[in-house]
C-alpha positions in Angstrom: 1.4 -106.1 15.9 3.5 -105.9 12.6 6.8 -105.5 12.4 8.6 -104.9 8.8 12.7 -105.3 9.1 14.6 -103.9 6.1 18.6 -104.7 5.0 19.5 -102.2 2.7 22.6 -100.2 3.6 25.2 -102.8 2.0 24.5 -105.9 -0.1 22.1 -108.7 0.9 19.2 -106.7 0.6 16.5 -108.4 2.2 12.9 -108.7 4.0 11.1 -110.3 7.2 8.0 -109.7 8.7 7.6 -110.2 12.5 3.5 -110.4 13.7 3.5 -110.8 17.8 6.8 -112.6 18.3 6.4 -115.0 15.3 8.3 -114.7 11.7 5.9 -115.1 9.2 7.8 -114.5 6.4 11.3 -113.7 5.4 13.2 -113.1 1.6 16.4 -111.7 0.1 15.8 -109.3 -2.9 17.8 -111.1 -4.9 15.5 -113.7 -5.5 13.3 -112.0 -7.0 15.6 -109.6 -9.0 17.9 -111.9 -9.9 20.9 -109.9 -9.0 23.7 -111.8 -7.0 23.3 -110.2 -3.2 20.8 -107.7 -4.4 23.7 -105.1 -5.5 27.4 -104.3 -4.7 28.1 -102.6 -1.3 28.8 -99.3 -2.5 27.6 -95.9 -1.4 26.3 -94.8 -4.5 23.6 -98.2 -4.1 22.4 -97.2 -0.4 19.0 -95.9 -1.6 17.7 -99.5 -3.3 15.5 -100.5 -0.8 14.2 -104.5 -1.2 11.5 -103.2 -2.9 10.0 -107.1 -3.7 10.8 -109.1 -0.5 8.9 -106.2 1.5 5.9 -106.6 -1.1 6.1 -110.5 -0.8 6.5 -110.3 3.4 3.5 -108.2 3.4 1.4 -110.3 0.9 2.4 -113.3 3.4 0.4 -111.6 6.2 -2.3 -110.4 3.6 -1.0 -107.0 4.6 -0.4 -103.4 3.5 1.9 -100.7 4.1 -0.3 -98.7 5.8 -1.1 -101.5 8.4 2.7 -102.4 9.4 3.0 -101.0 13.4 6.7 -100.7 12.8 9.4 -100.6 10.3 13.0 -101.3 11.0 16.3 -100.6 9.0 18.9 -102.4 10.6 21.5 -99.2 10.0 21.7 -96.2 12.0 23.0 -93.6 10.1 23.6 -91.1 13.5 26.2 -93.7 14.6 28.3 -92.3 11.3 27.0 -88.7 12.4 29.0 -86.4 14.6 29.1 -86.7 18.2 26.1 -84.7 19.1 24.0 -86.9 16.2 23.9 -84.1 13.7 23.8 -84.6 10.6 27.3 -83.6 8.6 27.5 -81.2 5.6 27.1 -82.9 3.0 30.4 -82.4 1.2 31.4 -84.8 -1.5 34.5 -85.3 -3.2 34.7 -84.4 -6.7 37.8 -87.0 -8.0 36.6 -90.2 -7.9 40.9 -90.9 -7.2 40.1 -88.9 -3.8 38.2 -91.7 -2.7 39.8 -93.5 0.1 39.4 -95.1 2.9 41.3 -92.9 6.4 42.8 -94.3 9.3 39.4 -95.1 11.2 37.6 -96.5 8.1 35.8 -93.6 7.2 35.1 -93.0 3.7 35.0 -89.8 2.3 32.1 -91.4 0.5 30.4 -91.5 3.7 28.0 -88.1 3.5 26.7 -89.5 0.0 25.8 -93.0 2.1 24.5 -90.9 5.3 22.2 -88.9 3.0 20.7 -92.4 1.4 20.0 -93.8 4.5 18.5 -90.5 6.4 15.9 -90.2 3.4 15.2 -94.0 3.3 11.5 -93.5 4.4 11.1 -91.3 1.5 12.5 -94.1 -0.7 10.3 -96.4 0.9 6.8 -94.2 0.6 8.0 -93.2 -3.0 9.9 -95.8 -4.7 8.1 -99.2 -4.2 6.8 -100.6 -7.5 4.2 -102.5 -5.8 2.4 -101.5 -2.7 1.2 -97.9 -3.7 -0.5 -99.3 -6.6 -3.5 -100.5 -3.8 -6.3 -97.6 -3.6 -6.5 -98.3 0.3 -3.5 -96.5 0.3 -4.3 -93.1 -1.1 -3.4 -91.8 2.5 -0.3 -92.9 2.8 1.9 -90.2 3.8 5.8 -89.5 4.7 4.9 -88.9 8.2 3.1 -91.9 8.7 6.4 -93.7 7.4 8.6 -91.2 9.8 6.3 -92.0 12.8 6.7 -95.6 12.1 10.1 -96.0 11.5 12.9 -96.8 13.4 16.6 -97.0 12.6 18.9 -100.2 14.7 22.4 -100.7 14.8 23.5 -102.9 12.8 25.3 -104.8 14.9 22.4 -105.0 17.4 20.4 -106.3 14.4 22.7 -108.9 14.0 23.3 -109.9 17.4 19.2 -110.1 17.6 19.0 -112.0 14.8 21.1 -114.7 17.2 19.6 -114.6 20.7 16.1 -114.2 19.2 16.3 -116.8 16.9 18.8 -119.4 18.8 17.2 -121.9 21.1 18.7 -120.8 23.9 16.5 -118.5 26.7 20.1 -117.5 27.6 23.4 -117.5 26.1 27.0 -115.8 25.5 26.4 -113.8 21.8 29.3 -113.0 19.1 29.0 -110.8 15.8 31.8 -110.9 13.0 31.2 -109.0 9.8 33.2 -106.1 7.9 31.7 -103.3 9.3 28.5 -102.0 10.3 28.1 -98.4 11.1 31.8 -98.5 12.6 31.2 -101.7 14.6 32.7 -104.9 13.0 32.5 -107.3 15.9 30.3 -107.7 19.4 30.1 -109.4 22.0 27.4 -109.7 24.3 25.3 -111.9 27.0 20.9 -112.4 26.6 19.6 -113.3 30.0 16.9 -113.4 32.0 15.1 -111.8 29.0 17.7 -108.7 28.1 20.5 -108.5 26.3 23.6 -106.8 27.1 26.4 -105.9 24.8 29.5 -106.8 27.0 32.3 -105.1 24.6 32.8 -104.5 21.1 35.9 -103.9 18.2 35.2 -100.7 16.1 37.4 -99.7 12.5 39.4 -100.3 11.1 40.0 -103.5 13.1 38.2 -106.1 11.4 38.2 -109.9 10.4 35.6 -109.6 7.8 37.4 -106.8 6.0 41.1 -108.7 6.5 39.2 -111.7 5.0 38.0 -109.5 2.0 41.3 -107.9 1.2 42.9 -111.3 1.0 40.1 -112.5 -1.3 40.6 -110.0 -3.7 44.0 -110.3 -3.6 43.3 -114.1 -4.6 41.8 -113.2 -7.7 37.7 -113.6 -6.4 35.7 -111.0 -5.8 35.3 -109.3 -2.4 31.9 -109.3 -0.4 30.6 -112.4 -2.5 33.5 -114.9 -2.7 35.2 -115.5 0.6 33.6 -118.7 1.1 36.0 -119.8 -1.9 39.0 -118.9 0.1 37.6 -121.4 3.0 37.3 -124.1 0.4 41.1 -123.1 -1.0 42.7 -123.1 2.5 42.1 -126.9 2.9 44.5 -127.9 -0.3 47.1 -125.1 1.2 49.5 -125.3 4.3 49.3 -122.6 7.2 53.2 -121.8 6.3 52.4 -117.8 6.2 51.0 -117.8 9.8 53.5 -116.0 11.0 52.7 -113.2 8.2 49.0 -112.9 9.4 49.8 -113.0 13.1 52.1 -110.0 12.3 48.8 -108.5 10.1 46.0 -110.0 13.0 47.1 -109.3 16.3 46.0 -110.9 19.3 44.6 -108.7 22.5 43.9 -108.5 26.1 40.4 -109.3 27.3 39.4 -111.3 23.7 40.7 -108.3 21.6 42.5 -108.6 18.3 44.0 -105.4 16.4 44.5 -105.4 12.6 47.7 -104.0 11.2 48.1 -102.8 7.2 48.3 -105.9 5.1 50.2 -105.0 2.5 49.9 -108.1 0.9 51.6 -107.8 -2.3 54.7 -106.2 -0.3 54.5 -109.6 1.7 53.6 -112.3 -0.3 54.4 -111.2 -4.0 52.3 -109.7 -7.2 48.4 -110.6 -6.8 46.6 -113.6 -8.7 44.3 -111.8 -11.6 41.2 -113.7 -12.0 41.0 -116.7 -14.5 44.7 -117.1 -13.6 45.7 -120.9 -12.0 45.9 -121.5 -8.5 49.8 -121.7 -7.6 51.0 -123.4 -4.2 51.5 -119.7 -2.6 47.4 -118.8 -3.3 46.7 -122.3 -1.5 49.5 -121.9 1.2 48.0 -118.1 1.9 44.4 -118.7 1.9 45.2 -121.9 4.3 47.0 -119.4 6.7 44.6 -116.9 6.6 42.2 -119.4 7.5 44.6 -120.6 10.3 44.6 -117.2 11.7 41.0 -116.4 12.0 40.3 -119.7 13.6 43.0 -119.1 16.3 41.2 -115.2 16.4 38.0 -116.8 17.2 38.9 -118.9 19.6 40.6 -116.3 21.5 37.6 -114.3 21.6 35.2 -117.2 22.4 37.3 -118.1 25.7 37.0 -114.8 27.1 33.3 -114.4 26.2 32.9 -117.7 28.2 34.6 -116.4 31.4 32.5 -113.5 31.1 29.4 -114.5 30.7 30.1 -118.3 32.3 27.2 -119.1 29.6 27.9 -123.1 28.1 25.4 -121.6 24.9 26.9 -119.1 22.3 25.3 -118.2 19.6 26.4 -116.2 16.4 26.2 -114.0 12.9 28.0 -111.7 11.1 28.9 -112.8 7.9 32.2 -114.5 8.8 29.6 -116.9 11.0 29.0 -118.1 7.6 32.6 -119.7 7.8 31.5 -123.2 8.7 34.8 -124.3 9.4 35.7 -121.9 12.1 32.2 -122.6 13.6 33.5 -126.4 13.7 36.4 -125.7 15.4 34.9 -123.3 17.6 32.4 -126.0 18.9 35.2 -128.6 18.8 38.2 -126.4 20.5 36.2 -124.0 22.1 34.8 -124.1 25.4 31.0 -124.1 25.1 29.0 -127.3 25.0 26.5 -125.7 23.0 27.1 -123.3 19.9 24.6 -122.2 17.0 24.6 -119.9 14.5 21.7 -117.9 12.4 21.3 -119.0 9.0 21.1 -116.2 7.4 24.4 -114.7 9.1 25.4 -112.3 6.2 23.8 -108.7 6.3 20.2 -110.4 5.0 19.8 -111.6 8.7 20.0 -108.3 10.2 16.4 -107.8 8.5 15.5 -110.5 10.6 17.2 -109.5 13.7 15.9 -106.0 13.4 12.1 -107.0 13.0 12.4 -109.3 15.8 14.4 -107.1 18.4 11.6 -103.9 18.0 8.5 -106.8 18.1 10.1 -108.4 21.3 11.2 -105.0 23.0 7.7 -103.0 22.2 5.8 -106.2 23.4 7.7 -106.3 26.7 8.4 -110.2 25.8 8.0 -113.2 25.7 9.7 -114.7 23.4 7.6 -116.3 21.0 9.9 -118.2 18.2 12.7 -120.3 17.6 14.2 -120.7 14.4 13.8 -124.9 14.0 14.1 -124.3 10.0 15.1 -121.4 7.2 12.2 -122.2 5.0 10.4 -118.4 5.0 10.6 -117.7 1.6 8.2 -118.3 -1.3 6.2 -121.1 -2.8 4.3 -122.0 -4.7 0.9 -125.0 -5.1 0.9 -127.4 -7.3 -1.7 -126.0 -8.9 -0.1 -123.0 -9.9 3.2 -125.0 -10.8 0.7 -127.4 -13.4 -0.7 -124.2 -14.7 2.6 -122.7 -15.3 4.1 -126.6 -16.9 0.7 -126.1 -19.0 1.2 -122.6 -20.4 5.4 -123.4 -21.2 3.9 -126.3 -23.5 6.4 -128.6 -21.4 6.2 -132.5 -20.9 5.7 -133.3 -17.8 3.7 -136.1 -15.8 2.7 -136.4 -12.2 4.4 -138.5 -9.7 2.1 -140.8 -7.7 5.3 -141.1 -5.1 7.9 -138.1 -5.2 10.6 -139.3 -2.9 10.0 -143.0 -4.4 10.7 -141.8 -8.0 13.1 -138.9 -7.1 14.9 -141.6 -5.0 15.2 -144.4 -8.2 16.3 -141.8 -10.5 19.1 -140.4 -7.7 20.2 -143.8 -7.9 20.5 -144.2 -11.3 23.1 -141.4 -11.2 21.2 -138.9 -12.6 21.3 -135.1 -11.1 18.0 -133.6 -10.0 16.8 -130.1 -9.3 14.9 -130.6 -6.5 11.8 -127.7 -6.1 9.5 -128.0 -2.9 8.1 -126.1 -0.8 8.8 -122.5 0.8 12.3 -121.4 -0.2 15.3 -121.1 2.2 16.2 -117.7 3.9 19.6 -117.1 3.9 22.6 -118.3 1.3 22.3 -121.8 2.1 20.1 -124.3 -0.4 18.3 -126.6 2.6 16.3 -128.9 0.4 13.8 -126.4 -0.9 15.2 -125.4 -3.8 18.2 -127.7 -4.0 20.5 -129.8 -6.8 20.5 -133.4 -5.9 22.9 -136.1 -6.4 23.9 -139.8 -5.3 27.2 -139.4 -3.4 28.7 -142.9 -4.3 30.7 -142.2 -6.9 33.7 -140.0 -6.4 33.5 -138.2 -10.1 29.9 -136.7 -9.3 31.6 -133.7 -7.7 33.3 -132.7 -10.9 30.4 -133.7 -12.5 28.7 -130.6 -10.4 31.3 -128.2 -10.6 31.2 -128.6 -14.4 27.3 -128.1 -14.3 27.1 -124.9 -12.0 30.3 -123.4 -13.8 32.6 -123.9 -10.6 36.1 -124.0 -9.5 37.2 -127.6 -9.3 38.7 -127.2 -5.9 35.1 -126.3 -4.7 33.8 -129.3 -2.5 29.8 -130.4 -2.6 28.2 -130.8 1.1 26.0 -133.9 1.9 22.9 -134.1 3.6 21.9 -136.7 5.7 19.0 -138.1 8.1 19.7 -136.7 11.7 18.8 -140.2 13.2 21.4 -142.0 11.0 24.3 -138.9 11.4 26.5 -140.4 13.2 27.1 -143.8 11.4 28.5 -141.4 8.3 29.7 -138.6 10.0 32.3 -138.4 13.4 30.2 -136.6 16.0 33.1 -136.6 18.6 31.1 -138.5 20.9 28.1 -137.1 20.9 25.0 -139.4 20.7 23.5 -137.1 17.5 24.5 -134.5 15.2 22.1 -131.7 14.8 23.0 -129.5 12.1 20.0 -128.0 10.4 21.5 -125.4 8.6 24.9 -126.2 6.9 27.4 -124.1 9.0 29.3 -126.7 10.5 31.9 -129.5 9.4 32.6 -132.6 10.5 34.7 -136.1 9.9 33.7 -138.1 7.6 33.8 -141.7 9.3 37.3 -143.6 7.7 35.4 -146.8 7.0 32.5 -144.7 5.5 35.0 -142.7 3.5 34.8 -145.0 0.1 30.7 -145.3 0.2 30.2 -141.4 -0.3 33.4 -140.1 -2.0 31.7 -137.4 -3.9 30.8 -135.1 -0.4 34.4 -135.8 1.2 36.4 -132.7 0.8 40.8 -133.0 0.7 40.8 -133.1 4.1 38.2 -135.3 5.1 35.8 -133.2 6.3 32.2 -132.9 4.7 30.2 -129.6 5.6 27.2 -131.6 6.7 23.5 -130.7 6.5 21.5 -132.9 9.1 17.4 -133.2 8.3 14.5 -135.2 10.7 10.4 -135.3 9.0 9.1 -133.2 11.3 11.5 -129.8 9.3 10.5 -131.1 5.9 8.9 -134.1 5.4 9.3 -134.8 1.3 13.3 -134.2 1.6 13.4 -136.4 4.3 11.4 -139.3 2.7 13.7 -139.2 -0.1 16.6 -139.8 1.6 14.4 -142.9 3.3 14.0 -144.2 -0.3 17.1 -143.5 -1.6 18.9 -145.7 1.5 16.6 -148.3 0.6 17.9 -148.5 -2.5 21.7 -148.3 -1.9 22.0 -148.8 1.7 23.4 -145.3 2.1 20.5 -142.3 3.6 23.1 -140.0 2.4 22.6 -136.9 -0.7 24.7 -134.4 -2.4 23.1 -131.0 -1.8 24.0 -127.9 -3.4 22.4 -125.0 -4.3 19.8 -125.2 -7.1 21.7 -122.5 -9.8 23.9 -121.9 -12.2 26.8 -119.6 -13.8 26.8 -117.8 -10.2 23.3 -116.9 -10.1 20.9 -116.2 -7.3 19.1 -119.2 -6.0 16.0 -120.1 -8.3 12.9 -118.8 -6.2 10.2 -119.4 -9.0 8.6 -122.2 -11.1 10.0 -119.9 -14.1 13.5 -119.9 -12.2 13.5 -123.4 -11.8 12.5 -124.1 -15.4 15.2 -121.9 -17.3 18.1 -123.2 -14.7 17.1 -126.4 -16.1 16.9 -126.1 -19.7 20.4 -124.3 -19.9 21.9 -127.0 -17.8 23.5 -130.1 -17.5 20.2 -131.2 -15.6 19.2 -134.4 -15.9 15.4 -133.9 -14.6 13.4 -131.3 -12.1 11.2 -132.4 -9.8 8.8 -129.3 -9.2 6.4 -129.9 -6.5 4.5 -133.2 -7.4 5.7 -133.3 -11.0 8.6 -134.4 -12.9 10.1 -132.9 -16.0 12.8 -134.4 -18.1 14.7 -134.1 -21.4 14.3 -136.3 -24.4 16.9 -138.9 -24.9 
């Protein structure tokens, strides 16, 4: 049985492909687009469908269209319908300066975005650029799509895209985003094989939106920069608190309640963008920051004494805020917490493919997610050919991690190309930027290259088995952290050997990696400790100038050439520029 999930109502547009319980494939349309998050999250871009991760999901299972069982958007356009699920009259404002959100969050934008998402099969049957070009498809009709598709909550999507994924066969389950249909966060308990969704927090309440107002307000831009504001917050003081507990209110039985911002009425005129960073942006970003944190763990103890789970597990798109995760693990009161990846709306393809596959099998569950690597790649073969045809020097490496490891040492910064690409917003070692972590000037060194904020830290990656000698696990006897969404200590008297990954306030947002989840990144980190006596790498993402990831050999080539890049190693072969 195939199952197709689509993301496509907001931004991350992406692709996974479920076949009997197991994900053989999963992608995020910008990668192959090269548009950051696929598009903006606006109701006049609700039609786009991922028109290219579907096509390369389906090539994965050597698959067409026509042979997917089910096909799963993870929005369901009747929850923004009226109450008996009809559809509204389609009545659109004709001043743009009309446009504005109401009291509940709705939009009067919202019956242009309802009519997107209600013809989406018709989008799908006749607006992909790939799959109707097979003849086996002559047939192909809209009610084939119709009788195929299926529409999910969004919210369900995401919470299945954490207790279908997590390795957990039970556990306590918590959603944070902006919005979905009207949802923004969920709570919710899988056990014994179902899931139950214990109480959610509808608009306008919401932490994601809060979290975007006060990015904009800080000069970034909202739905795409909000990790900034995490990275600010540690160089600020929480000295607004008091301001955000008055905008983020606290309620019975884990509830919080949002209250108008009004930030500028608050905290002064807005920063415009290119403008410095003043002690007020610091002091309000590390207050927001503050304030969610305390939000979280509010809701995280009563989900514990409902559910009397020790596991949670999480998404959303604030999930993606990897210090909250670390002081939820730390503070909170579960002994075991993990959190999906790919926690932005691209994970709710996942979750929506895997939630239909496990409920129209009846179970089992068939998968864990043990790495993010579900993208593309590509041979060596096809990388040679494609050196060959650019007219490039190159030359084959008779030991990657060996050579990749003496050139790391010498100081120089690699991209790093191996393998199937990461799903999700986090480089993992596939397509990554490498660099030695001993000296403390490589992070501006990075910054400059990618076009970044100096404020903006670097994360380190290190071998699971040697984690806790760099990094402070609070007792724990390992740190397992596969996925970059947590930070931890790093060790005082290791502090001075890898000053380049330790952020303002001593934390480091570590990556942990053991042979068995990929076997070339780890035996480079082997060879680079034998070297320098330190098994420790800088890891950021492999792009530039705010770009998508580099998916392709042709990506990784052009990221290269107009960069600060000191060499690429692309599968088995290593390029370089002339001296």
């Amino acid at each position: 049985m195939l199952t197709l999930g689509i993301n496509a109502a907001y931004h991350d547009c992406a692709a996974a492909l479920v076949r009997d319980g197991q994900v053989l494939a999963a992608a995020e349309e910008e990668r192959f687009t090269r548009i950051k998050h696929g598009k903006r999250p606006v109701p006049f871009t609700a039609w786009q469908l991922p028109y290219h991760a579907i096509d390369y999901c389906l090539a994965q299972a050597g698959a067409h269209l026509g042979q997917v069982d089910h096909i799963v958007y993870a929005y369901d356009p009747k929850l923004l319908m009226s109450a008996d699920n009809t559809e509204p009259n389609i009545v659109l404002p004709l001043e743009p300066s009309k446009a504005g959100f109401g009291p509940d969050g709705e939009s009067p934008w919202d019956p242009l975005f309802v009519s997107y998402l209600v013809n989406a099969p018709r989008q799908l049957l006749d607006g992909v650029p790939h799959h109707l070009r097979s003849p086996r498809l002559d047939g192909l009709t809209l009610d084939h799509i119709k009788d195929r598709w299926v529409n999910l909550d969004h919210h369900l999507s995401h919470e299945a895209s954490a207790f279908l994924a997590a390795p957990f066969d039970e556990a306590a389950v918590l959603t944070m985003d902006g919005r979905g249909e009207r949802t923004t966060t969920s709570f919710g308990h899988f056990s014994r094989g179902e899931y139950h969704r214990i109480k959610q927090i509808d608009l306008p309440h919401s932490l994601g939106l809060l979290y975007e107002e006060v990015t904009r307000y800080l000069g970034f831009l909202h739905s795409s920069d909000e990790y900034k504001v995490m990275a600010l917050a540690s160089f600020g003081k929480p000295t607004y608190r008091k301001e955000f507990r008055e905008i983020l209110s606290l309620e019975d039985q884990g509830g919080y309640a949002l209250h108008p911002a009004k930030l500028t009425e608050r905290f002064g005129p807005a920063r415009h963008r290119g403008e410095p960073f003043d002690e007020r942006h610091k002091d309000i970003a590390s207050s927001l920051q503050y304030v969610l944190e305390e939000t979280a763990l509010h809701m995280t103890h009563w989900l514990r004494k409902q559910t009397g789970s020790s596991r949670l597990c999480m998404a959303g798109g604030v999930a993606l805020n990897c210090v909250m995760n670390a002081r939820i693990a730390r503070d909170g009161e579960f002994e075991q917490v993990w959190v999906q990846p790919a926690a932005g709306d691209a994970g709710t393809a996942l979750g929506a493919a895997l939630y239909v596959d496990y409920q129209r099998r009846g179970g089992p569950r068939e998968w864990a997610m043990e790495h993010a690597y579900l993208g593309p790649d590509y041979t060596d073969e096809e990388i040679e050919r494609f050196l060959y045809q650019s007219r490039l020097a190159f030359r084959k490496l008779d030991d990657v991690a060996e050579e990749a490891a003496e050139l790391l040492a010498q100081e120089k910064i690699l991209g790093w190309f191996q393998g199937r690409m990461e799903f999700g917003p986090r480089a993992l070692g596939a397509r990554s930027i490498l660099a030695s972590p001993l000296d403390s000037a490589m992070q501006a060194r990075l910054n400059g290259l990618k076009d970044r904020e100096d404020f903006r830290p670097v994360a380190p990656v290190v071998m699971e088995d040697r984690a806790t000698a760099w990094f402070d696990g609070r007792g724990a006897a390992s740190i397992c952290a596969p996925f970059m969404l947590f930070v931890y200590d790093v060790l005082p008297h290791r502090a001075k050997q890898i000053p380049a990954v330790r952020h303002i306030d001593g934390t480091a947002r570590v990556q942990t990696v053991r042979r068995d989840q990929n076997a070339r990144y780890y035996d480079l980190l082997a060879a680079f400790e034998k070297r320098t006596g330190v098994p420790v790498l800088v890891n950021t993402s492999f792009n530039t100038r705010g770009e998508p990831v580099v998916c392709s050999p042709r990506d990784a080539l052009e990221c290269f050439w107009t960069s600060p890049l000191d060499a690429l190693v692309i599968g088995s072969y290593l390029v370089e520029k002339p001296r």
